[in-house]
N, C-alpha and C positions, 0 to 999 in steps of 0.2 A: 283122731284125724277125721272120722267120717262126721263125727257133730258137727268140727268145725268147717266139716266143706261144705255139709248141709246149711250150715246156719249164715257163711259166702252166698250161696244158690239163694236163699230164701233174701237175703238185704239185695239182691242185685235185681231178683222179680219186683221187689219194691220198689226201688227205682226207676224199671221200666216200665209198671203202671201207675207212676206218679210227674215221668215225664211226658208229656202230650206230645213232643216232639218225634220222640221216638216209636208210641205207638201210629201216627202218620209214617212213620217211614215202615212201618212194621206190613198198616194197613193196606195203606191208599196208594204211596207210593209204586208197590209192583205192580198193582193194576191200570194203575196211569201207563207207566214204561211199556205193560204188553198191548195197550190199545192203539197207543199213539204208534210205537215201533212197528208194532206190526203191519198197522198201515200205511204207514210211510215207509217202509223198508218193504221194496219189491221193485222186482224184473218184471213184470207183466205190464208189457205197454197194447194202449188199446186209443184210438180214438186218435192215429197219428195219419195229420192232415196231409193230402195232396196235389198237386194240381195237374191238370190236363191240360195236355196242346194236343189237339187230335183235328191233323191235317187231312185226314180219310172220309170223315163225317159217312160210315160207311156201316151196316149191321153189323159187322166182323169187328169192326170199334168199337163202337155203344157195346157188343160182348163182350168184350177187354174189361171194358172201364167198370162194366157190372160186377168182371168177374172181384175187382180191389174193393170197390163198396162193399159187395154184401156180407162180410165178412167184418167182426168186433175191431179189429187191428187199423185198416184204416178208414178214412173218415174224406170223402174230396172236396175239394173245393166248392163252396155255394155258386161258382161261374167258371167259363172256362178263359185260361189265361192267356197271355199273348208273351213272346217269347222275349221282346223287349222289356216285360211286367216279373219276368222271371227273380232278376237279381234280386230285385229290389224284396220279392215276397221273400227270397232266403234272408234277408239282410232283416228283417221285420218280424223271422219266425213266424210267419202267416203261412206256412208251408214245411214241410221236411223232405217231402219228394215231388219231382215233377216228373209224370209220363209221357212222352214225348212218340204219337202215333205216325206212322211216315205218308204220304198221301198214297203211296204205293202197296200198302196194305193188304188191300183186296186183292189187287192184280199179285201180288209176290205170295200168296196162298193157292191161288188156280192154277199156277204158271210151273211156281218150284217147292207149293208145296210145305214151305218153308215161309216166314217173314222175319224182321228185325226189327225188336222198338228196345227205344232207348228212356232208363233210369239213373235222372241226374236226382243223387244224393247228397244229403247236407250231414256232410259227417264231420260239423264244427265239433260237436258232443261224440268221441269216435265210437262209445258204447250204443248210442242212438242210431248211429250211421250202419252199423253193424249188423243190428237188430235188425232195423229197415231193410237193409238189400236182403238178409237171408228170409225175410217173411215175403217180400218182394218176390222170389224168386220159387219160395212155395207155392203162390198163388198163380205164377205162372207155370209150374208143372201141373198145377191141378187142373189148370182151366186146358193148356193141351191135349191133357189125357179125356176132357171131355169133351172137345171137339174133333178131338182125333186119333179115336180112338181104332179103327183100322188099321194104322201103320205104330202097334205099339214097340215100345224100343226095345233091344235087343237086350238088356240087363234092366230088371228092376229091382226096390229095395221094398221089403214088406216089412217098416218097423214096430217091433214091440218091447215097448216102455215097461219096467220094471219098477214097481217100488212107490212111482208118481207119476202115472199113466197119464194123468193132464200137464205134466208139467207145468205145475204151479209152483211158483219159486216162494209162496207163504207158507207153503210145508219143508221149504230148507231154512230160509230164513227165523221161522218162529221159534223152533229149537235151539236154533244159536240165539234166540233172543233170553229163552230159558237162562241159560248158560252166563247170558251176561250182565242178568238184573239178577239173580242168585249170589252172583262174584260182588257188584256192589252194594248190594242191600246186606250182605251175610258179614263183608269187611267194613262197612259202616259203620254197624251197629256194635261191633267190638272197639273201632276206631277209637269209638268216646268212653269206653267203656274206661281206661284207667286216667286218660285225661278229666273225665270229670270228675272223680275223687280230687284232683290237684286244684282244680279249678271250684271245687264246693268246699276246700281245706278240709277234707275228709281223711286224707292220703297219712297225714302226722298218725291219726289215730290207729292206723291199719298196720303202720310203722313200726308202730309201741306194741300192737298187740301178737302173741305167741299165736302166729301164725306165721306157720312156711310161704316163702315163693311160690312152691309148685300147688299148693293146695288155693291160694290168691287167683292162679291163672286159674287153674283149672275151674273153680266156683265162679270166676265171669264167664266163661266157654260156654259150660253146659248149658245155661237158660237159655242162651240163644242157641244154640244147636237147635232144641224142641222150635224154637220161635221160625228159628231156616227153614226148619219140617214143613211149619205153616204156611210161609212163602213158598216154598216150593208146590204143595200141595195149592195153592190160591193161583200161582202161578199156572201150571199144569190146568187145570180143571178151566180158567179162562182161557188158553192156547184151544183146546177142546171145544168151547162152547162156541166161543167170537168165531175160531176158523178153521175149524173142522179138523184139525193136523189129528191124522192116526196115531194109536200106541198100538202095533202091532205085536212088543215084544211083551214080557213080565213087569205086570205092574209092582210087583215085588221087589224084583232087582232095580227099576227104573228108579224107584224110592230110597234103598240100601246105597246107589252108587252116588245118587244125588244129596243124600246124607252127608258121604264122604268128602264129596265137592264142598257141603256146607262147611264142614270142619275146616279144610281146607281152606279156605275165604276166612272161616272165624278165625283161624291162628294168623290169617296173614292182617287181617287187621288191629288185631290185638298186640300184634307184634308193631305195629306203626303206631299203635296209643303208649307202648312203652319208651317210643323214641321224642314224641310229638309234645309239647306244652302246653297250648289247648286244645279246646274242641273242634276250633275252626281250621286251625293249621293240621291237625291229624284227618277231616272230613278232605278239607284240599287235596291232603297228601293221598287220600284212598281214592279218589276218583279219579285222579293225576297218573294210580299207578295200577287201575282197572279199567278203566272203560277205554282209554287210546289203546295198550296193547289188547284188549279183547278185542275191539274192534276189526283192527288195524292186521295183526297179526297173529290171531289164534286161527285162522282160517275161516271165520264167523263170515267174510264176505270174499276174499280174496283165496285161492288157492295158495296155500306154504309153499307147495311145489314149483310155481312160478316167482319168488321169490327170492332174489340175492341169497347168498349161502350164508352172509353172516347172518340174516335175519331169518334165514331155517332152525339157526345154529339157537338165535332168540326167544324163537317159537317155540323151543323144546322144552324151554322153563316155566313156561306158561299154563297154569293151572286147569284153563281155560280149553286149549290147545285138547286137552287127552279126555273134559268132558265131553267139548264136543261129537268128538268120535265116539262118546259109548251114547248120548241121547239122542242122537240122527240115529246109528244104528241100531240101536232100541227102538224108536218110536216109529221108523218108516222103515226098518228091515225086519224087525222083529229077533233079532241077535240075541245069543244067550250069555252067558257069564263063560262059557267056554272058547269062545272068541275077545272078550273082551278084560280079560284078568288083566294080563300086562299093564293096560291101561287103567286099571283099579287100583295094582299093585303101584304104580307108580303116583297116584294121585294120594294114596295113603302115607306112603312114603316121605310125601311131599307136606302131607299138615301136620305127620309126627317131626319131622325136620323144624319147622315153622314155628309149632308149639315149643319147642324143645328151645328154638331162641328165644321166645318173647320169653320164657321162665328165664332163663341165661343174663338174659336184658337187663328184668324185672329185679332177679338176685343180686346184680351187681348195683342197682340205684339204691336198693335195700342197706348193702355196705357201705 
């Protein structure tokens, strides 16, 4: 048995260094996915436009309106506005907020101490609108506490960040980006793996020859396992360089668990090239049934918890779903394997399952 799985492993590395295709997908393609995602996938908004109607024209105004410039977040208007120009700038996206100063300004500070200015927000986009008024509303405690700081309030909050002290959301985001070009690039490349024997008319001769099922799957598997290592490893090390994401935890485990995810991915693709005809309909079929629910539904962007039940109920099957949990808390908790079994346990669980049908598959097309 072992020659012949050996001599499986060695005609499938052939293969892979003789398809250019696949060494692109091997190569180029993860580091495409982590550049582009990366940068395109983020919460940090900077450079969100405003406009002024500032009826005060008063120093106590011109400090207001310094306090929202000087700060990366928003960015005001090159003029100031006039309140019948207002619509029309929401309507044109030339604006996101307007600050609206009251001519009473001055006098409702000397007097009571106290003033009112109004933030009309454009929460066409309601994740923008959201952002907006909560940073909005930072900038005006901050600027309080600096001009007024004699009557300070009677509770204050002193917070401190854990984990992602800047709250940068390219340290949550890039992990689950990990997660989600490991899942398609690791089920890819198994995807074609038995479709192109059928498709090279290879497949008759593998047919004939005294070789088991299980020894067939297993000898596509293992090459790419080592090849996932490499993506993952290529992966990881550009998340690092491009943008800074910590690994606080074991870079041992962090590799061991990511192994297991590989497997994982490799049997669930492999298992789609047992079902698929060609190359193209088994590639469709793996990207069709990795990247919407990783995206969508492993929690990569959206919390599970906020969720419909039946689509928690979804999220549970999802391979994806229980790495994310071990490489955010690996990389930005520093978590060890005594918190994190269950979720290994189950991720293992889940490629020997996997595995276990593509062989299933495989034997019955063999009859």
């Amino acid at each position: 048995m072992r020659r012949r799985l050996f001599a499986i492993i060695r005609k499938e590395f052939i293969h892979i260094f003789r398809d250019w295709r696949t060494l692109m997908i091997i190569i180029l393609m993860p580091i495409l996915m982590i550049v582009l995602y990366g940068y395109a996938i983020t919460l940090d908004m900077r450079n969100i436009v405003f406009g002024v109607i500032d009826d005060a024209r008063t120093t106590e105004s011109r400090a207001l309106i310094e306090a929202f410039s000087e700060n990366g977040f928003f960015r005001p208007l090159h003029r100031e506005i006039r309140r019948d120009d207002m619509e029309e700038l929401f309507m044109r996206r030339d604006v996101h907020m307007v600050l609206v100063i009251p001519k009473t300004l001055s006098t409702d500070l000397i007097t009571r101490r106290t003033a009112t200015v109004q933030l009309i927000v454009d929460a066409g986009d309601s994740n923008v609108g959201t952002f907006v008024n909560n940073y909005a509303a930072q900038v005006l405690n901050i600027h309080n506490r600096r001009v007024n700081d004699t009557s300070p309030l009677l509770f204050t909050i002193t917070p401190r960040i854990f984990y992602n002290p800047d709250m940068n959301s390219t340290h949550f985001f890039v992990p689950g980006l990990v997660a989600l070009i490991l899942m398609l690039i690791s089920a890819l490349l198994t995807s074609i793996a038995i479709t192109r024997e059928k498709e090279t008319g290879t497949m008759e001769q593998i047919l004939v020859s005294p070789v088991h099922a299980r020894e067939i799957v297993l000898g596509k598997v293992l090459p790419y396992v080592f090849l996932g290592l490499i993506n993952a490893s290529l992966i990881l090390i550009s998340a690092w360089i491009l943008f800074a994401v910590p690994v606080r935890g074991s870079l041992l485990l962090l590799g061991v668990l990511s192994l297991v995810y590989v497997f994982v991915a490799l049997s669930f693709g492999l298992l789609i090239s047992t079902v698929a005809r060609t190359q193209l309909i088994a590639m469709f079929g793996t990207l069709m049934a990795t990247i919407l629910p990783t995206i969508m539904l492993s929690g990569f962007i959206f919390p599970i918890a906020s969720m419909p039940d039946i689509l928690q109920y979804f999220a549970q099957i999802l391979p994806a779903t229980y790495f994310l949990l071990i490489i955010r808390a690996i990389m930005l908790k520093g978590v060890g394997l005594a918190e994190l079994w269950p979720e290994a346990l189950i991720l293992t669980g889940m490629g020997v399952l996997l595995l276990f049908a593509a062989t299933r598959r495989f034997r019955m097309r063999l009859e």
